[in-house]
Backbone and ligand atoms as CSV (ligand in chain L), in Angstrom:
chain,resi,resn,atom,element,x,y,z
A,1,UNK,N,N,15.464,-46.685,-43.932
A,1,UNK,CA,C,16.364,-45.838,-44.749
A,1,UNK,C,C,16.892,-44.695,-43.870
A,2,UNK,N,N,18.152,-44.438,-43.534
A,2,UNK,CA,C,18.968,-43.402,-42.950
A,2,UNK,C,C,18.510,-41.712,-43.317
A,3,UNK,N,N,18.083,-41.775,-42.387
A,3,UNK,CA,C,18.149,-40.089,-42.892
A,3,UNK,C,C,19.342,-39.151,-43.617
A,4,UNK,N,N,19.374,-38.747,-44.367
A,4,UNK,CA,C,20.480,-37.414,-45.183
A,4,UNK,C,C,21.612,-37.239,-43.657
A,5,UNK,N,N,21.219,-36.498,-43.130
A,5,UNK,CA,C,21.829,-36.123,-42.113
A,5,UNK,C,C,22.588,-37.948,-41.383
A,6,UNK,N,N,22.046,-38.442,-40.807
A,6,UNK,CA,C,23.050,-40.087,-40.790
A,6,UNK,C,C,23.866,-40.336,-41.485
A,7,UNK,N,N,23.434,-40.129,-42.995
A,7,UNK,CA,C,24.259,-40.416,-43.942
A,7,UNK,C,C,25.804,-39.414,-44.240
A,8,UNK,N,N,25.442,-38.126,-43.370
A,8,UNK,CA,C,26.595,-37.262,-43.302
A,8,UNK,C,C,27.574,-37.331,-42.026
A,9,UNK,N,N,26.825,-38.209,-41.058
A,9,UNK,CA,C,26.849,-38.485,-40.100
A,9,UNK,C,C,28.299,-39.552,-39.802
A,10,UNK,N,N,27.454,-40.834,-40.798
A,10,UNK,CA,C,27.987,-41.595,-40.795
A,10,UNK,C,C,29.292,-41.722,-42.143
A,11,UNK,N,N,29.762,-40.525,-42.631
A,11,UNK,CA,C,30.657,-40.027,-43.478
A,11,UNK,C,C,30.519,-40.622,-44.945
A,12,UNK,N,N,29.271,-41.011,-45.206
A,12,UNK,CA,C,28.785,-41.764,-46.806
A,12,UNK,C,C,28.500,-40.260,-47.774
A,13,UNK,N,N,28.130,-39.100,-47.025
A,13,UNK,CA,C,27.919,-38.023,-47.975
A,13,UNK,C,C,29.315,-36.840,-47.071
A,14,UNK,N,N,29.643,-35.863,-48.362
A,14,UNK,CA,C,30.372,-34.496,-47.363
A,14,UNK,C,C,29.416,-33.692,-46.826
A,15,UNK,N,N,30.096,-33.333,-45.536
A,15,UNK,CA,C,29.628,-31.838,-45.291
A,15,UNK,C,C,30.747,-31.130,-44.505
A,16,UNK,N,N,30.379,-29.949,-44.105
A,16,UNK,CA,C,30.940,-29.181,-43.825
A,16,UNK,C,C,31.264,-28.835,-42.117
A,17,UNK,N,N,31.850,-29.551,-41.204
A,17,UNK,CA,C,31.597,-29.889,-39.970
A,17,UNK,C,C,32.301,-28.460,-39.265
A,18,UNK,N,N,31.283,-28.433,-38.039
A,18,UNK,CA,C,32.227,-27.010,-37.448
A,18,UNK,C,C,32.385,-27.881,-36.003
A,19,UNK,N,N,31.857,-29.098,-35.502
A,19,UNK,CA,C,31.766,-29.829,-34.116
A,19,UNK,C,C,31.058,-31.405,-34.550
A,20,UNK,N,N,31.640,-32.185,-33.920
A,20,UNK,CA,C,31.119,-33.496,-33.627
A,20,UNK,C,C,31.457,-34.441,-32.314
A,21,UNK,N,N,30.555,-34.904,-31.913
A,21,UNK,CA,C,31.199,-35.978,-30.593
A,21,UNK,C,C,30.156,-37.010,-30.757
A,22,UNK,N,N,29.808,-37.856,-29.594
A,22,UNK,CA,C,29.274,-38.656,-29.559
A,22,UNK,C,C,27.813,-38.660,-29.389
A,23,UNK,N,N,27.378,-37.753,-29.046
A,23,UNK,CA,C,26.078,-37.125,-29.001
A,23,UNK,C,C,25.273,-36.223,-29.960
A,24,UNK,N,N,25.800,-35.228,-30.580
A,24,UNK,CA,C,25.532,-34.280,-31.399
A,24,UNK,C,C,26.563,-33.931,-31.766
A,25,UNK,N,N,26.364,-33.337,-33.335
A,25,UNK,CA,C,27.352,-32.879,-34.290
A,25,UNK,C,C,26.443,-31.702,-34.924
A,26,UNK,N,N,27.249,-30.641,-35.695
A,26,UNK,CA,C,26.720,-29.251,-36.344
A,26,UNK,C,C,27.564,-29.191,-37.407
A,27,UNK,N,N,27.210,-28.623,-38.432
A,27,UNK,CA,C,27.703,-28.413,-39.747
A,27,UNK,C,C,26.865,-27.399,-40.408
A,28,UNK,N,N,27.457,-26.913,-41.787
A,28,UNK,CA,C,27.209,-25.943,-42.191
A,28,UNK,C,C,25.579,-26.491,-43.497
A,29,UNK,N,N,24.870,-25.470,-43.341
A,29,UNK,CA,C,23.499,-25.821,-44.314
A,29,UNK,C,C,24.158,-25.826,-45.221
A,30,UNK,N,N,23.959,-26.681,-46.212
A,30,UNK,CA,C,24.339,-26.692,-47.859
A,30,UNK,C,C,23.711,-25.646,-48.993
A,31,UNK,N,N,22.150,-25.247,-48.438
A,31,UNK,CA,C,21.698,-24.149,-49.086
A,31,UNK,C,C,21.343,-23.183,-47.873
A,32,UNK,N,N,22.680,-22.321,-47.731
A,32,UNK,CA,C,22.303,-21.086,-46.266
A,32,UNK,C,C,21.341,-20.083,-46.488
A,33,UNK,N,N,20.709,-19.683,-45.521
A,33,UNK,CA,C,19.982,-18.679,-45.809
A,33,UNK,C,C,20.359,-17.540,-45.681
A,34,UNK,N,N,21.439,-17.349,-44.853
A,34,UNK,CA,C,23.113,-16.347,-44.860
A,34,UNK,C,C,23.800,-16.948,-44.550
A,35,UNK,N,N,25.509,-16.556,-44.676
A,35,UNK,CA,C,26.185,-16.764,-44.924
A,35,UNK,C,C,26.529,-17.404,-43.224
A,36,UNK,N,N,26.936,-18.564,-43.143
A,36,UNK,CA,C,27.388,-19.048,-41.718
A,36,UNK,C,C,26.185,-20.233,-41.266
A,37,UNK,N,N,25.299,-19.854,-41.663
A,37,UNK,CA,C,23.904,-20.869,-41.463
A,37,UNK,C,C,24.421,-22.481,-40.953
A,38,UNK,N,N,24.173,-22.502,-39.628
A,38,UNK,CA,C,24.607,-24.060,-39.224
A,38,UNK,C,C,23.462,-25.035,-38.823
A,39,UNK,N,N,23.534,-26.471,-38.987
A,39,UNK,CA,C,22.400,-27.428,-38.473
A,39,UNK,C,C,23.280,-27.513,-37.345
A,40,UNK,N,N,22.503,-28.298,-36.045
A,40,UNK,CA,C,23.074,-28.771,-35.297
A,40,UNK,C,C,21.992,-29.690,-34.778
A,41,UNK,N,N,22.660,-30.843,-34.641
A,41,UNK,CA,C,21.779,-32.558,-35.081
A,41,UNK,C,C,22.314,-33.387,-33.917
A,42,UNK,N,N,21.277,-33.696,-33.708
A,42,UNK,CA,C,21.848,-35.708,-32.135
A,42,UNK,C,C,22.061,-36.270,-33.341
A,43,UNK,N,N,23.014,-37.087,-32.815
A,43,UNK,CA,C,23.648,-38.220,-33.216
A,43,UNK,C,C,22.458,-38.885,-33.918
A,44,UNK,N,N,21.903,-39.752,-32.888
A,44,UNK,CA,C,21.051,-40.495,-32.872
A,44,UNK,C,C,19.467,-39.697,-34.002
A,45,UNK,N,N,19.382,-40.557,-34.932
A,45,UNK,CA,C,18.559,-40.213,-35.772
A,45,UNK,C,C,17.216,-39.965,-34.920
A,46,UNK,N,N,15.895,-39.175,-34.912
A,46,UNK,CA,C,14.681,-39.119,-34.092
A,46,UNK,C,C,14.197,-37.752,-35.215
A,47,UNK,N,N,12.964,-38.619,-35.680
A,47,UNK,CA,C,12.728,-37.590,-36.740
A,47,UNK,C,C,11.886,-36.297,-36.398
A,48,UNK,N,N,11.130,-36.293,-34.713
A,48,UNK,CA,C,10.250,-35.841,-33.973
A,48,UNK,C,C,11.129,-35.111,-32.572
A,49,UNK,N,N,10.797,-34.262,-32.758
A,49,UNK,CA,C,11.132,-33.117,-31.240
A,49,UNK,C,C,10.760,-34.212,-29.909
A,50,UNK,N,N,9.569,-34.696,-30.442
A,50,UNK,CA,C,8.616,-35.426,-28.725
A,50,UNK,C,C,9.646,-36.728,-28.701
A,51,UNK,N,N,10.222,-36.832,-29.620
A,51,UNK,CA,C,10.886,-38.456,-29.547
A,51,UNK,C,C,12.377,-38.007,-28.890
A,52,UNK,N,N,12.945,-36.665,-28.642
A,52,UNK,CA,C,13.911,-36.818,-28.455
A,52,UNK,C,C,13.969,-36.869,-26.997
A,53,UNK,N,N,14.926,-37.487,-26.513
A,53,UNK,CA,C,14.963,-37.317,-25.040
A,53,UNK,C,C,15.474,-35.688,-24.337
A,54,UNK,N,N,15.095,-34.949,-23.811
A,54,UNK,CA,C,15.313,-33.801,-23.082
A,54,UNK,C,C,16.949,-33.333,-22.644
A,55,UNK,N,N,17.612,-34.510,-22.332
A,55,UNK,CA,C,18.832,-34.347,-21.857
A,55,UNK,C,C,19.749,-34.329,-23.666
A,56,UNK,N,N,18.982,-34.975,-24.637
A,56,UNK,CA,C,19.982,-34.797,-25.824
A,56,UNK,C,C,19.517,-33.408,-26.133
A,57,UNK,N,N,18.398,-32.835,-25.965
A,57,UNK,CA,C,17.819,-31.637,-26.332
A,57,UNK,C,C,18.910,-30.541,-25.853
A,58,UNK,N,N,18.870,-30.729,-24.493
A,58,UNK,CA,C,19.862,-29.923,-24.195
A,58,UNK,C,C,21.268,-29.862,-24.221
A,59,UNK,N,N,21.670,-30.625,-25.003
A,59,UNK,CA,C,22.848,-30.798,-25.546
A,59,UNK,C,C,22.972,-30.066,-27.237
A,60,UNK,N,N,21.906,-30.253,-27.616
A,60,UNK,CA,C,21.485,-29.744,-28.925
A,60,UNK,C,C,21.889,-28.040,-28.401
A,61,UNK,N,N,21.118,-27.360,-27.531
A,61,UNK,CA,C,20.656,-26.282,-27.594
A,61,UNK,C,C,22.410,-25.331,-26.838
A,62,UNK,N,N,22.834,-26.602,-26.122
A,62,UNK,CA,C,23.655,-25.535,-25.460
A,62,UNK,C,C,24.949,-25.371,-26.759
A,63,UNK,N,N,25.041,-26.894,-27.298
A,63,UNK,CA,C,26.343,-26.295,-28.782
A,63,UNK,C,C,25.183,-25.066,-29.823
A,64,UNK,N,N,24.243,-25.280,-30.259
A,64,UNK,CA,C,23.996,-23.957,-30.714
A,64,UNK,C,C,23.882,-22.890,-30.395
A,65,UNK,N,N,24.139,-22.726,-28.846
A,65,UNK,CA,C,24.399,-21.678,-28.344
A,65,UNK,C,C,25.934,-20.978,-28.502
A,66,UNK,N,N,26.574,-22.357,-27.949
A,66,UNK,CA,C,27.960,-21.891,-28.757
A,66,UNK,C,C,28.335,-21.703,-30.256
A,67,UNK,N,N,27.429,-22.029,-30.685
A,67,UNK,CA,C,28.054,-21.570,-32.293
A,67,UNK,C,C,27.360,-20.204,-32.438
A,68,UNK,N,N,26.309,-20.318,-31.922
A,68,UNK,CA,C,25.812,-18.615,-32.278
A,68,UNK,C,C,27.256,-17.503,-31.664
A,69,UNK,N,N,27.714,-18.122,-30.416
A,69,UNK,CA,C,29.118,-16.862,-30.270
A,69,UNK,C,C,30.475,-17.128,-30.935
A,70,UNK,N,N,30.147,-17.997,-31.452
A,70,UNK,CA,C,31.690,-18.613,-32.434
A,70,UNK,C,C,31.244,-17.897,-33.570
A,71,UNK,N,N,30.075,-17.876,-34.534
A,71,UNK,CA,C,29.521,-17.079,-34.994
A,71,UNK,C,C,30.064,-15.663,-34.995
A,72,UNK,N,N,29.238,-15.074,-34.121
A,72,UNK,CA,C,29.472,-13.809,-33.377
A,72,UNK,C,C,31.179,-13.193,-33.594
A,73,UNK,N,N,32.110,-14.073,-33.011
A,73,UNK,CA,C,33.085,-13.896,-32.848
A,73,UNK,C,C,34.140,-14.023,-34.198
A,74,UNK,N,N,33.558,-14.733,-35.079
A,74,UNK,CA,C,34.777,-14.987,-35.804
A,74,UNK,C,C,34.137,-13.728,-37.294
A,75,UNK,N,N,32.856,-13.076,-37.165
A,75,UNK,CA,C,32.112,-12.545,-38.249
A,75,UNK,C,C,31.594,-11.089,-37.627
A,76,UNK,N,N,32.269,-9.787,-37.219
A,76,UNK,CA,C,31.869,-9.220,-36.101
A,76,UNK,C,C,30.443,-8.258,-37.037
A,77,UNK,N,N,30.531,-8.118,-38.677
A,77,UNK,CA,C,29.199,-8.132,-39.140
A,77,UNK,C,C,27.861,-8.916,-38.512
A,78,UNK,N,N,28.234,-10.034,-38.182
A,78,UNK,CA,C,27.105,-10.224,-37.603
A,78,UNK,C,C,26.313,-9.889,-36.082
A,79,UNK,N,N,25.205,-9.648,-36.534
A,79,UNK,CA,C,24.341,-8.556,-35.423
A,79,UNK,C,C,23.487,-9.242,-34.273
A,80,UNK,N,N,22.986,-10.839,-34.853
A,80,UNK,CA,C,21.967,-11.163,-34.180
A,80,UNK,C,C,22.054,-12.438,-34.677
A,81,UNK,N,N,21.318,-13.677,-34.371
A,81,UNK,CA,C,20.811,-15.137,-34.579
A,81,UNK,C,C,19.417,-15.248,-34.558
A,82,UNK,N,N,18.762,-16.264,-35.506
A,82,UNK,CA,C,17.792,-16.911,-35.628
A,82,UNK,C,C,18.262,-18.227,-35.222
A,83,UNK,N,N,16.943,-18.590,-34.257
A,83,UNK,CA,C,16.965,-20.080,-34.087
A,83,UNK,C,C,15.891,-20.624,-34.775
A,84,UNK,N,N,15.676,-21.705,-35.245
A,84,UNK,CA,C,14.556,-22.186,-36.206
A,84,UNK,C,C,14.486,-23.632,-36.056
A,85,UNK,N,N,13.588,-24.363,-35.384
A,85,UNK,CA,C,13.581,-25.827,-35.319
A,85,UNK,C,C,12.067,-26.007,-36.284
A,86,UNK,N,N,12.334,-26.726,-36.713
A,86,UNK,CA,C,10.865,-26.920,-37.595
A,86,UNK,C,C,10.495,-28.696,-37.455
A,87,UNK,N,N,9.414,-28.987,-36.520
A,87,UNK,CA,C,8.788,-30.135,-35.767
A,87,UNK,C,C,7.690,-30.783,-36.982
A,88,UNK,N,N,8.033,-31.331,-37.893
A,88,UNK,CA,C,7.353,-32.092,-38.090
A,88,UNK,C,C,6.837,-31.164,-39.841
A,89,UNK,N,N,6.323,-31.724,-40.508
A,89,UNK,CA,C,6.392,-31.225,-42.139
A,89,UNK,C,C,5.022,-30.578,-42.308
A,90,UNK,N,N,4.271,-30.087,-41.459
A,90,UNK,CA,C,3.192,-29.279,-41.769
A,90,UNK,C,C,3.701,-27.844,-41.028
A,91,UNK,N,N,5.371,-28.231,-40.404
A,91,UNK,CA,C,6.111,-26.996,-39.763
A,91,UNK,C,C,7.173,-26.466,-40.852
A,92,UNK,N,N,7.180,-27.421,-41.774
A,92,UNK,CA,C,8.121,-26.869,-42.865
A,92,UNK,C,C,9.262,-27.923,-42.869
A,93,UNK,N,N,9.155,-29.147,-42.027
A,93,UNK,CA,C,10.305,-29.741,-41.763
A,93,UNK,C,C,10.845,-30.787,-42.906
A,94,UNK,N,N,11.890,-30.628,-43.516
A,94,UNK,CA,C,11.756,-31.363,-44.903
A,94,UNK,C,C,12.618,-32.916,-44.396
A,95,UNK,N,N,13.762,-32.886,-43.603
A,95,UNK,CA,C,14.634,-33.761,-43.544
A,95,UNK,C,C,14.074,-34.368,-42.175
A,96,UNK,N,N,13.379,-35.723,-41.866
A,96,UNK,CA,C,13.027,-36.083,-40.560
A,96,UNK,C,C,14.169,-36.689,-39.690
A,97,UNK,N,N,14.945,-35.223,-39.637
A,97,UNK,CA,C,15.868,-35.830,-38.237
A,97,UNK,C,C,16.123,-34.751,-37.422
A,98,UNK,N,N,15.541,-34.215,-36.521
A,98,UNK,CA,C,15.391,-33.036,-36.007
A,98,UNK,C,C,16.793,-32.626,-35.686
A,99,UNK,N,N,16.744,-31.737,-36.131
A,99,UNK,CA,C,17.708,-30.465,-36.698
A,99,UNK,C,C,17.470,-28.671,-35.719
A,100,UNK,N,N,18.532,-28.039,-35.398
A,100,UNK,CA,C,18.130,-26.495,-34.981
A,100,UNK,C,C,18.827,-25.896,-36.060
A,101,UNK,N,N,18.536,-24.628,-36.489
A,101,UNK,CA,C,19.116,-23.950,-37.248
A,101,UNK,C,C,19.665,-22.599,-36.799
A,102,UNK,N,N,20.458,-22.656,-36.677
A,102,UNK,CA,C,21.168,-21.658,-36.252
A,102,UNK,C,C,21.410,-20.327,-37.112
A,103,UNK,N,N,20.842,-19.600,-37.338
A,103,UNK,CA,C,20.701,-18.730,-38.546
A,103,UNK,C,C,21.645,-16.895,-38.034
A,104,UNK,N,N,22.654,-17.125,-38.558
A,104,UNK,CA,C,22.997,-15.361,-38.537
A,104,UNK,C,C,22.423,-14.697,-38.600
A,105,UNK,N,N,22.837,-13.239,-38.320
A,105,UNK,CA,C,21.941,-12.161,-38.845
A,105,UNK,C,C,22.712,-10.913,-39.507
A,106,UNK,N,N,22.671,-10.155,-39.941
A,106,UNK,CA,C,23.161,-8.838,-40.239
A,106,UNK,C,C,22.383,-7.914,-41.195
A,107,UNK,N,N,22.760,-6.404,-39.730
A,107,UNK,CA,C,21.671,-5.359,-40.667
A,107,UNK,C,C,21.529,-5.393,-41.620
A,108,UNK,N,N,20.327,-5.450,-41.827
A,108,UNK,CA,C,19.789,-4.877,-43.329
A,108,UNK,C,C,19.672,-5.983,-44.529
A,109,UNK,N,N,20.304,-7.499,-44.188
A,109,UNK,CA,C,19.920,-8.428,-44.502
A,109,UNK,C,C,19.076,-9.276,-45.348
A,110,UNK,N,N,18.285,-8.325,-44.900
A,110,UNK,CA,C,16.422,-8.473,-45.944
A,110,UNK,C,C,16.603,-10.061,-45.778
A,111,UNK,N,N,16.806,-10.635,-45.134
A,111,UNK,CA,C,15.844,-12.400,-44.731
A,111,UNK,C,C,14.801,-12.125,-44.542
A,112,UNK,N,N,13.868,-13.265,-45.172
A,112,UNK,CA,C,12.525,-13.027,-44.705
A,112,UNK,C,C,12.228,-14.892,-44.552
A,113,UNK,N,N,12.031,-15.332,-44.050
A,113,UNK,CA,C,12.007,-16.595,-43.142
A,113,UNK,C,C,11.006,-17.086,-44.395
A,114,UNK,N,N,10.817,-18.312,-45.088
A,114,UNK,CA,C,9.678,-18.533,-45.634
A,114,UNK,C,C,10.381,-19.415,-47.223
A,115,UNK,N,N,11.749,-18.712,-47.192
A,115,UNK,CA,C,12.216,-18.850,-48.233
A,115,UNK,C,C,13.378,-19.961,-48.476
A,116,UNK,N,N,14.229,-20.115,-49.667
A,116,UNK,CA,C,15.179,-20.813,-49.464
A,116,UNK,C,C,16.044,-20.314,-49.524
A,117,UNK,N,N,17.370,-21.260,-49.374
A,117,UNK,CA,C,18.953,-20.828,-49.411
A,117,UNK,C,C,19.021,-20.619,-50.302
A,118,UNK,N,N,20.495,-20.112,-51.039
A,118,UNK,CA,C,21.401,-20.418,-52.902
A,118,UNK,C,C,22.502,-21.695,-52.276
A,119,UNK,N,N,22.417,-22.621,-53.319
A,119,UNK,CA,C,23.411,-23.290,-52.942
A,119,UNK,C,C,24.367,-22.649,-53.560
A,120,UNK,N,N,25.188,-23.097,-52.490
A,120,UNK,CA,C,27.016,-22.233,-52.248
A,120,UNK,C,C,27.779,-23.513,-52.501
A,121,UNK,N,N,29.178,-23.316,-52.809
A,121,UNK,CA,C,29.828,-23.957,-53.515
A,121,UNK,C,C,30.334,-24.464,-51.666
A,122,UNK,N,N,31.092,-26.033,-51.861
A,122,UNK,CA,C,31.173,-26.564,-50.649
A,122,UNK,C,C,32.568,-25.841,-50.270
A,123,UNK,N,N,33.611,-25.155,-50.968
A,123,UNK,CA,C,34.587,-24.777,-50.422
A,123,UNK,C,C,34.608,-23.408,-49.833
A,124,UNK,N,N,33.191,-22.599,-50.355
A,124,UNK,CA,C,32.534,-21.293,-49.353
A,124,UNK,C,C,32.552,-21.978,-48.072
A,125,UNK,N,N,31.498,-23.062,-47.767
A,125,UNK,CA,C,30.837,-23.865,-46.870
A,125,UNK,C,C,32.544,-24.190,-45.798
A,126,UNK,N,N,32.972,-24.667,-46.504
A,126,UNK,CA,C,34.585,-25.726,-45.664
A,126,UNK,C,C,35.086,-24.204,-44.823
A,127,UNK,N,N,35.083,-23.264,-46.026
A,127,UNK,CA,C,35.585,-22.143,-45.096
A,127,UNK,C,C,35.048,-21.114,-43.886
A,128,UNK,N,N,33.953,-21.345,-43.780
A,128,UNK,CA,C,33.223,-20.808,-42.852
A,128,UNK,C,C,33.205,-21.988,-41.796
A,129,UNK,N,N,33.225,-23.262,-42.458
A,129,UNK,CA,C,33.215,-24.264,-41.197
A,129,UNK,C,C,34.314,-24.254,-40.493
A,130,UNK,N,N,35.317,-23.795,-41.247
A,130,UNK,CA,C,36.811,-23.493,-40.507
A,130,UNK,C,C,36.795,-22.768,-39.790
A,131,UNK,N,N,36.649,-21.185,-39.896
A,131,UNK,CA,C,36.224,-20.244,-39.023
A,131,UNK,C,C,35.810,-20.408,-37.328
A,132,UNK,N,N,34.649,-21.074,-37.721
A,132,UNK,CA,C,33.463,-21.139,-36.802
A,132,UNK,C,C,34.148,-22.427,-35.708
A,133,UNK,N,N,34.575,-23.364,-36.162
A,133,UNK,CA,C,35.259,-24.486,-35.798
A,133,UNK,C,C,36.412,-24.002,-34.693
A,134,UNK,N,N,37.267,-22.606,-35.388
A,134,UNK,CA,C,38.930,-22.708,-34.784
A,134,UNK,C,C,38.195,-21.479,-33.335
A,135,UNK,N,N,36.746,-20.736,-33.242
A,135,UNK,CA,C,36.574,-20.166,-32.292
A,135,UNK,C,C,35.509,-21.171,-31.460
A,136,UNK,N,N,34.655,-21.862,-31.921
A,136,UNK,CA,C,34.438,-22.812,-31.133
A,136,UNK,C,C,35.321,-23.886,-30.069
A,137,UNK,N,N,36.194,-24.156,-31.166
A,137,UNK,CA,C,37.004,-25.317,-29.956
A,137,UNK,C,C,37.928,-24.037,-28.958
A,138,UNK,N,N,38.278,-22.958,-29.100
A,138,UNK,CA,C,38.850,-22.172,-28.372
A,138,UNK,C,C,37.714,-21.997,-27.111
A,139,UNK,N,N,36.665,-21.447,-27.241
A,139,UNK,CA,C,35.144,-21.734,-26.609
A,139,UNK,C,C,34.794,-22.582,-25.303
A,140,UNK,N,N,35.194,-23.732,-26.244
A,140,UNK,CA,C,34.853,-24.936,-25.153
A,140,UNK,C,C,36.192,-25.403,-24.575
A,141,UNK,N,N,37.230,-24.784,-24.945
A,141,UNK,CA,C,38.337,-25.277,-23.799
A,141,UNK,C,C,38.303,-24.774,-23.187
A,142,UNK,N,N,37.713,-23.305,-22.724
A,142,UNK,CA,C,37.678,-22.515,-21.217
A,142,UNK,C,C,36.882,-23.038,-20.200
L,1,AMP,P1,P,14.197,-28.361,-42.516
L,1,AMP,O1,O,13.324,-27.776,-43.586
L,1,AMP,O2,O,14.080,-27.661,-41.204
L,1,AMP,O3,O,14.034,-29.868,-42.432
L,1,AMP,O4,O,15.688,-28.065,-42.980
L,1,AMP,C1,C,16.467,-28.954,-43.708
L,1,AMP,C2,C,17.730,-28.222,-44.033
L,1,AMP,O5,O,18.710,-29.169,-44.400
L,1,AMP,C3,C,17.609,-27.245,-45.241
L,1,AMP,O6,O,17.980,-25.931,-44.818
L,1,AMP,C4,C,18.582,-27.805,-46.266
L,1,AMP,O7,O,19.250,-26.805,-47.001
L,1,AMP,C5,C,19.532,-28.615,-45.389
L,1,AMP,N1,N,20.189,-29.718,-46.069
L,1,AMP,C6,C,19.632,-30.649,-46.886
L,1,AMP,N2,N,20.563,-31.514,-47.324
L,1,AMP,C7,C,21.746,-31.118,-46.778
L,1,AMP,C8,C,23.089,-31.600,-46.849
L,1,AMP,N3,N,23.417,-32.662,-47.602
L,1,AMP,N4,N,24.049,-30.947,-46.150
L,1,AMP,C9,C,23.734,-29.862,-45.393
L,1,AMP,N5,N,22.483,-29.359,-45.283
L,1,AMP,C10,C,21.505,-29.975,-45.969
């Protein structure tokens, strides 16, 4: 059975895309924990950190790096990023397809890690994926 994420993957469910290629794709959490909250997912389904190969890892890590300044850039409220990978379901990991979370920040915020999102309506979601999307691809064409 396809993981959730495959299934968004493979365009059977919506989401909210800010990047995709052939390797890894990122989109917006459906329940954020602030406002901008992105997954960023390999292609290739691997429900385990140890299963992924190192070179997709770092493919993982360097687009969430860029979205944390696409982020940054398109939201100048925001102050800081959380990264959050959660390995396995005694780590909190609910969806087995390893996932980073790219989490905003802004003063005063009151996040407290532990908790859940509100689900947001998907056309909040489309519009922040827009955002994040039109300073990303600006990003990676330099
Ligand atoms: P984790 O607990 O690290 O496995 O995180 C799973 C994340 O996936 C949660 O933050 C969920 O809100 C998010 N999620 C679940 N289903 C969807 C979906 N259909 N589209 C986007 N995000 C989702």
């Amino acid at each position: 059975m396809p993981s959730i994420f495959t299934r968004i993957l493979q365009n059977e469910l919506p989401a909210s895309f800010v990047h995709r290629d052939e390797v890894v794709a990122a989109f917006l959490d459906i329940q954020p924990l602030t406002p901008g909250h992105t997954l960023v997912v390999p292609v290739r389904e691997v429900a385990s950190l140890s299963d992924l190969p190192p070179e997709i890892l770092a493919r993982v890590t360097a687009l969430g790096q860029e979205i944390g300044l696409a982020i940054r850039a398109t939201d100048p409220s925001v102050t800081g990023i959380n990264w959050l990978l959660c390995d396995g379901p005694d780590a909190g990991q609910e969806v087995p397809h390893i996932h980073l979370h790219v989490i905003p920040r802004r003063k005063g915020d009151g996040l407290r890690f532990g908790g859940k999102g509100s689900k947001t309506e998907r056309a909040d979601l489309d519009d922040w994926a827009a955002r994040i999307e039109t300073c990303l691809k600006d990003q990676m064409a330099k």
